[in-house]
Structures are given as structure tokens and as C-alpha cells.
C-alpha positions in Angstrom: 26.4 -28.1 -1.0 25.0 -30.4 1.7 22.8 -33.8 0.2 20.1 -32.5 2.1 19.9 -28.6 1.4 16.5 -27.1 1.1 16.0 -24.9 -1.8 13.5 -22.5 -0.7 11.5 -19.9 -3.5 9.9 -17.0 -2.2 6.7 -15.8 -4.0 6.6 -12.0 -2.6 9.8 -10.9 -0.7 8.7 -7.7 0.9 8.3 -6.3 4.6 7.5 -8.9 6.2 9.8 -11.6 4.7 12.8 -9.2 5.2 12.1 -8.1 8.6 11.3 -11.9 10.0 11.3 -14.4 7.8 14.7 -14.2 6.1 16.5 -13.5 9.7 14.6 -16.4 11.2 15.7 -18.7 7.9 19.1 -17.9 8.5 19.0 -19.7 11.9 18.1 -23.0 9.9 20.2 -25.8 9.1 20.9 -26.3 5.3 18.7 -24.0 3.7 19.1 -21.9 0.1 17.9 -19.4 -1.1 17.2 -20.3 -4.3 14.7 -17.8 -6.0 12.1 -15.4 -5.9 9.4 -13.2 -7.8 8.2 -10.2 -6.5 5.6 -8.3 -8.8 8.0 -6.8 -10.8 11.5 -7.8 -12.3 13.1 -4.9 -10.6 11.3 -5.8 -7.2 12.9 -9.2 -7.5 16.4 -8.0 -8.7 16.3 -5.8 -5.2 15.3 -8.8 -2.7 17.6 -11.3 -4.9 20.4 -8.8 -4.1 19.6 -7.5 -0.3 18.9 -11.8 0.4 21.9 -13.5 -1.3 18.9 -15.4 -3.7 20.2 -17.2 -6.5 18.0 -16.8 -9.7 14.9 -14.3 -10.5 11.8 -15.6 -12.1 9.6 -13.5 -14.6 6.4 -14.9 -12.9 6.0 -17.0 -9.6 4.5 -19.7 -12.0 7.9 -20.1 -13.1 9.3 -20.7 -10.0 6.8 -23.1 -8.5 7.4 -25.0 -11.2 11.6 -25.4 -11.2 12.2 -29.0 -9.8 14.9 -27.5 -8.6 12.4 -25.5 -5.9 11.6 -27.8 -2.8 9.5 -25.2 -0.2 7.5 -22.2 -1.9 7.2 -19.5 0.6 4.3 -17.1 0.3 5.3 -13.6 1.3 2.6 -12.2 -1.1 -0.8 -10.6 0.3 -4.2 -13.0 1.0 -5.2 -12.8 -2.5 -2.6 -15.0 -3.8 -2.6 -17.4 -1.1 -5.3 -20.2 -2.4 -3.7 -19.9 -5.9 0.3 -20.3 -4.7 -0.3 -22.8 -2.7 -2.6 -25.6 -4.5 -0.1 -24.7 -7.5 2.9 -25.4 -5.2 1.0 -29.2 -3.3 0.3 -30.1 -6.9 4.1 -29.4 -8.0 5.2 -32.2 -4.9 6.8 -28.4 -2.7 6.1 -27.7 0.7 4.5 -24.5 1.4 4.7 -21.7 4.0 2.1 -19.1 3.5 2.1 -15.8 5.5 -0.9 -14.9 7.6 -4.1 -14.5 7.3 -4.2 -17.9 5.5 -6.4 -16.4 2.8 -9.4 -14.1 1.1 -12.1 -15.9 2.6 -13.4 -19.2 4.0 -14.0 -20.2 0.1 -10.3 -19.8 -0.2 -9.1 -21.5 2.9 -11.5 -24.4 2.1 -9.8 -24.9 -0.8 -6.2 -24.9 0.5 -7.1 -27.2 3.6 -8.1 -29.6 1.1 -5.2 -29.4 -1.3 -3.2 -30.0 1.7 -5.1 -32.9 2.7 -4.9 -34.4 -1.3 -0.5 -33.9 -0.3 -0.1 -35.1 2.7 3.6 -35.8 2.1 4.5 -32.2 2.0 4.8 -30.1 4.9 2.6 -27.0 5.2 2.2 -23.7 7.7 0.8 -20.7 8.7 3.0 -17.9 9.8 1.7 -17.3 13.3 0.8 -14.3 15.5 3.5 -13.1 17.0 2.0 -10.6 20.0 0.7 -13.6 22.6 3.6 -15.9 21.8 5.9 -15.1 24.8 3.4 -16.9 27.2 0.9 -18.9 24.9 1.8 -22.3 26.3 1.4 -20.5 29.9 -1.7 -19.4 29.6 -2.8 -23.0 27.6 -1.1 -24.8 30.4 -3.2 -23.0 32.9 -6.7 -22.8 31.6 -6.2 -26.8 30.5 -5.3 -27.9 34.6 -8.7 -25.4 35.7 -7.2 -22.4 36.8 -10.2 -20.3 35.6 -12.4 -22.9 36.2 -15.2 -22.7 33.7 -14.9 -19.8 31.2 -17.5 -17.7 31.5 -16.0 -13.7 30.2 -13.6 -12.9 27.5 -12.7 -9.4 26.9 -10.4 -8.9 23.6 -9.0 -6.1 22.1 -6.9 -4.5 19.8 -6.4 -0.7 19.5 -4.1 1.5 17.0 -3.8 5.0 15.7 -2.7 3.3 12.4 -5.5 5.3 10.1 -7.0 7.7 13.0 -5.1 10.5 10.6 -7.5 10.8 7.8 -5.0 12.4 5.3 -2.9 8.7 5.8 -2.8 6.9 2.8 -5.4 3.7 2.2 -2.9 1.0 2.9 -3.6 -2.6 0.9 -5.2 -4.2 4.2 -8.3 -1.4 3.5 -8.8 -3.0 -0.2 -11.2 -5.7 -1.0 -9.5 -7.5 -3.7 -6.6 -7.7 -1.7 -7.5 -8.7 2.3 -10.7 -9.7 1.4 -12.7 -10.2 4.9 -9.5 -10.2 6.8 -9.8 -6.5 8.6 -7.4 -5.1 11.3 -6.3 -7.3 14.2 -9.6 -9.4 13.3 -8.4 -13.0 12.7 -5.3 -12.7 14.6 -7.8 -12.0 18.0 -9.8 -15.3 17.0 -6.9 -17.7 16.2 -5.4 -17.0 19.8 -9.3 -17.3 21.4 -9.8 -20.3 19.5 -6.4 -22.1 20.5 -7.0 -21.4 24.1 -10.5 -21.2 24.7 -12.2 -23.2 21.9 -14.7 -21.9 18.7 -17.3 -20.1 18.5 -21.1 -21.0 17.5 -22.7 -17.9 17.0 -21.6 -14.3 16.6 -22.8 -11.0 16.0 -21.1 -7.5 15.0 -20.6 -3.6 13.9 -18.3 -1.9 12.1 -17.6 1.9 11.0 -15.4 3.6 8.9 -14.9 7.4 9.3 -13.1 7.8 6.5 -14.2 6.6 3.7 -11.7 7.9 1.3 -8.1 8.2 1.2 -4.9 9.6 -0.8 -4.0 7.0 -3.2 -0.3 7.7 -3.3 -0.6 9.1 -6.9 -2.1 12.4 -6.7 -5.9 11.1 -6.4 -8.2 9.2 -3.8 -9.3 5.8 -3.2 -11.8 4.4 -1.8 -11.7 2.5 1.9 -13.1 -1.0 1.7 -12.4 -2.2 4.8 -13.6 -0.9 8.3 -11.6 1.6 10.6 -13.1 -0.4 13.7 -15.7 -3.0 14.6 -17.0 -5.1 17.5 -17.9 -9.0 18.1 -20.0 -10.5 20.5 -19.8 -14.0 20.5 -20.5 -17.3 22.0 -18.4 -19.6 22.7 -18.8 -23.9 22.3 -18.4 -23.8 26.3 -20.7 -21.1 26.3 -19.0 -18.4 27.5 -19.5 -15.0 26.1 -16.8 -13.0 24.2 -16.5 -9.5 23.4 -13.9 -8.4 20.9 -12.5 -5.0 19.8 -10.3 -3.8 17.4 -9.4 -0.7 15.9 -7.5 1.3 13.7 -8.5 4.8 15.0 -8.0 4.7 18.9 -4.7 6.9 19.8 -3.2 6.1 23.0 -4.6 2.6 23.8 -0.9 1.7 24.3 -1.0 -1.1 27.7 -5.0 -1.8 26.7 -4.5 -4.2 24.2 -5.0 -8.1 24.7 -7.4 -10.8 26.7 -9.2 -10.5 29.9 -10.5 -14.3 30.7 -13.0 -14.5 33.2 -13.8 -17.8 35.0 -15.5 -19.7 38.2 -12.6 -20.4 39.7 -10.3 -17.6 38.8 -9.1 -14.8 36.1 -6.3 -14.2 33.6 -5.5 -10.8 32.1 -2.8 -11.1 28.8 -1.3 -7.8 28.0 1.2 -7.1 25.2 2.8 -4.2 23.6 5.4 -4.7 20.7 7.6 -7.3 22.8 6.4 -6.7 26.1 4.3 -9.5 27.7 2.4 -9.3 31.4 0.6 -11.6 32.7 -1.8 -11.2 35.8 -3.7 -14.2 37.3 -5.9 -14.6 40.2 -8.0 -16.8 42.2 -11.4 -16.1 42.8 -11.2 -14.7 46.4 -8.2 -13.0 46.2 -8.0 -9.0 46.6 -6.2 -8.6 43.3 -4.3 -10.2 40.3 -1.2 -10.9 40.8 2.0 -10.7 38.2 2.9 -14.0 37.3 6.3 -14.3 35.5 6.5 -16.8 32.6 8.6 -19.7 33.1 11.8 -20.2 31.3 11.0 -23.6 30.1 7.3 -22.2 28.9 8.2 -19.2 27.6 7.5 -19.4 23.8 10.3 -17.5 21.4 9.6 -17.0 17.6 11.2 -19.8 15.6 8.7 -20.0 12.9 10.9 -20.5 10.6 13.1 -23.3 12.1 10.1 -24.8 13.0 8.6 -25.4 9.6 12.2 -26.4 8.2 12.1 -28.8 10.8 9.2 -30.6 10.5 9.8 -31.0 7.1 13.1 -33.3 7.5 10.9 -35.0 10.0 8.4 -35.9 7.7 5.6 -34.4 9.8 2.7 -32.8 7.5 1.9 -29.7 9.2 3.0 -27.4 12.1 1.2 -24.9 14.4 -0.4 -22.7 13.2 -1.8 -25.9 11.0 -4.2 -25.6 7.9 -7.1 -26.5 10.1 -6.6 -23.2 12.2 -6.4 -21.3 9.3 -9.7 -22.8 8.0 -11.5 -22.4 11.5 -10.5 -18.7 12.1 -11.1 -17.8 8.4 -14.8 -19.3 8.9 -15.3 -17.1 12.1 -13.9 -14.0 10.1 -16.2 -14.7 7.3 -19.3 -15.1 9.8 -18.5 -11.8 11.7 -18.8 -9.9 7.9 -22.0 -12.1 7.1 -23.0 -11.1 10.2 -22.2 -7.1 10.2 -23.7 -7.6 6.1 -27.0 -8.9 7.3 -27.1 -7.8 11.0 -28.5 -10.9 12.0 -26.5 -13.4 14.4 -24.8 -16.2 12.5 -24.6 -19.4 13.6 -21.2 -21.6 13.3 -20.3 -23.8 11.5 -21.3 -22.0 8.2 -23.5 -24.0 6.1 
């Protein structure tokens, strides 16, 4: 085995870690999958045999703590995030966690500055994948004034995923779980944020129709976070924003993404699974205009080779960084105080 191998733990090997994560790793140099711990022994026994991992751990304790371990990646849901991670700093490992960063702003306070007591390890976000096709296009072109001054955003983010109500409650609709993270919610802010800039002050609704659902044992449980909700908010430039997302909407397929409206001109960002279009225009002109993305600009997902990456380079974090966790966990957190209270919040939170 190569002097410099990294031996990577997974805490949580599930959907997401199988479907991306594990592919993606597999396109790294030197890398070995060393362990994991799933909730259950038998969990772990599965992803240890489907993945090629090496050992099984009783409890992810365990594994953060082999010295054996160098990178701890966090497949498991928000709840565990804060816990894993200031566990894995403090043990000298380098962490990627999977997105949203974490419960709430409490949480991702927490982890920003564990990361900031280590900076000597390397740490990450698992980004958004649906705007990453032509994210340094549209961040090249709002940076040289192509819009001009922002003045409009229009965001949204429609499914069918719980229109049926006999669907079971999936663990993004508990509390303990997600915690404020809801839908398409914080996904929708860390691409405004990274083009457009934060938020100061927001205001919001939310519903949901259904407040009960089939538990996957024979009884009910209860749904404790929204079907659907809407944002207004205003922007450090001062532009207004509208954002949308949902749960319930059937055939919204083509709707979903950014329209950014400006004094000099207008961007619209649609995606669909892997489909990206892009229309731009001048202010003036008769209509957008397709614009392809350029080879050179067009952003592929390499996450994973990324992170592995910067950690041989000695470089302490990657986009998306702890700080853009911490800022679009804040605005997620305002939205709720702000739908709890119905009263605008102002950002930062005090």
C-alpha cells in the first residue's frame, strides 16, 4: 500500500454515499476504504460488503477514534453532524460531512468553530449538485456586470415528492432528525448566497396539508416539517428575493431554478435532474437568448476528488467551506424564526 494512502471511515453508508460518494471516491488517488458504522451491525456488514470496506465498528465512536482512520466521512442525517465532526477535529481526522451542514445555526456554530480550533485538518460540505453545470458561468457573469445591479430574484423548487398523502413521512419531515432544514430550503440559499450575496432580513409561510402519515409499521406519524413555504427576502445589495419550494406541486417539471433580474440585463437558470439551460439577455433586447456553457466553465461533480485533494495540499477547507454552511444555516434558521413569530427577522441573528 502506497506511503501516502488515505484511510477513509464512513459514519452512515447509505443512499447517498452509495449512489455518489463511493463512485466519485473511486476516481481518487490512493484512497481506502477502511471502515464504517451504519446504525446497525448488519447495516454495516451490508455497505462493508457492497464497498470493499475493510473492518466494521460497533459504534462510529469507535471508528473516529482508530489512529488508523485519517478522513471521517459523514453520510449520517443532520442530527449527527455537530457531534461527528467536533469528535473527528478533536481526534487530528479530516472530515467531510454531507449536506445540510447541520440541525440548526446552534449546531453549525459549533462546527465552524471546531474547525477553526483545527486548522490543520481539511474539512467540507457536500455541495448542491442541481446549479453545478454552469455555477462558475453564471458567477463569472453577474461578477463582470452583466445584470448590472440586482434588483429581482425569483427561486424555486417544486416536487410531487409528498403531494400523495398515503406516502410515507420520510426522515426529512422529522424534527429530531432535519431539524429547520425543510425541502429544497437551504440548498436554494447557498446557491443565492454564492452568487448574489446574503440576506438581511426575511420573512415567510409555510403549510402542511398533511399532517399525518403512514409510519412504515402499521401506524401514523406525525409531519414535523412543512409540505411547502415561501420567503421574501432582502438582499445586502438590496435586491428583493422571492423563494418557493415545495413538496406537493405535480408537474412543475422545467419551472424549477433562478430568475435574476437586473439594470443592465437578466439571467434565467433552469435545471431538471442533469439538464442545465441557461437564458441571458440584455436589457433592450426582444428576448433571452440560450447561452451554451463553456467547456472550460462548465463545472462537473468531483466532490470527492476535490476534498481528497486539498487535503494532500494542505489547504484547510474547500467549497462548499464551513463558513457557507454556517451562513445558509443562519438564514434557514431566520426563515423558521420568522414563519414561528410572523415577524420579519433581521440578519445576522443576534
Amino acid at each position: 500500500m502506497p506511503s501516502n494512502t488515505l484511510r477513509i471511515g464512513f459514519v452512515g453508508a447509505g443512499g447517498i454515499v452509495r449512489d455518489r460518494h463511493v463512485p466519485g471516491l473511486r476516481n481518487a488517488q490512493d484512497v481506502e476504504f477502511h471502515g464504517v458504522a451504519n446504525r446497525s451491525r448488519e447495516s454495516s456488514t451490508r455497505a462493508a460488503e457492497e464497498f470493499g470496506i475493510e473492518r466494521i465498528y460497533d459504534d462510529w465512536q469507535q471508528l473516529v477514534a482508530d489512529p488508523q482512520i485519517d478522513i471521517v466521512w459523514i453520510g449520517a442525517h443532520p442530527y449527527m453532524h455537530r457531534i461527528v465532526t467536533e469528535a473527528a477535529l478533536e481526534a487530528g481526522k479530516h472530515v467531510f460531512t454531507q449536506a445540510r451542514m447541520a440541525l440548526n445555526y446552534a449546531d453549525a456554530r459549533a462546527m465552524y468553530a471546531a474547525a477553526e480550533r483545527h486548522p490543520n485538518q481539511t474539512t467540507m460540505i457536500s455541495p448542491p449538485p442541481h446549479f453545478m453545470p454552469g455555477d462558475r458561468m453564471v458567477r463569472r457573469m453577474i461578477a463582470e456586470g452583466f445584470i448590472g445591479e440586482p434588483r429581482n430574484i425569483v427561486v424555486q423548487s417544486y416536487n410531487a415528492a409528498y403531494l400523495d398523502p398515503n406516502t410515507p413521512r420520510h426522515w426529512r419531515q422529522e424534527w429530531e432528525i432535519s431539524g429547520y432544514n425543510a425541502l429544497d430550503l437551504g440548498m436554494m440559499i447557498e446557491v443565492t448566497n454564492r452568487w448574489l450575496g446574503p440576506m438581511r432580513r426575511v420573512t415567510a409561510l409555510e403549510r402542511t396539508f398533511t399532517k399525518e402519515r403512514p409510519d412504515g409499521q402499521g401506524g401514523t406519524a406525525p409531519v414535523e416539517r412543512p409540505d411547502t413555504l415561501s420567503v421574501v427576502a432582502e438582499l445586502t445589495s438590496g435586491a428583493l428575493a422571492t423563494i418557493t419550494c415545495s413538496g406537493v406541486a405535480g408537474l412543475a417539471e422545467g419551472a424549477n431554478g433562478f430568475q435574476i433580474y437586473g439594470t443592465d440585463g437578466s439571467i434565467r437558470y433552469l435545471a431538471e435532474g442533469g439538464y442545465n439551460t441557461i437564458l441571458a439577455g440584455k436589457t433592450g433586447d426582444k428576448e433571452l437568448k440560450q447561452i451554451p456553457i463553456p467547456a472550460d466553465e462548465r463545472r462537473e461533480w468531483t466532490a470527492e476528488v476535490d476534498f481528497i485533494e486539498a487535503i494532500r495540499a494542505g489547504r484547510p477547507t474547500v467549497e462548499p467551506t464551513f463558513t457557507d454552511g454556517l451562513q445558509y444555516m443562519e438564514t434557514t434558521e431566520a426563515i423558521f424564526r420568522s414563519i414561528e413569530s410572523g415577524k420579519v427577522v433581521e440578519l445576522p441573528l443576534g
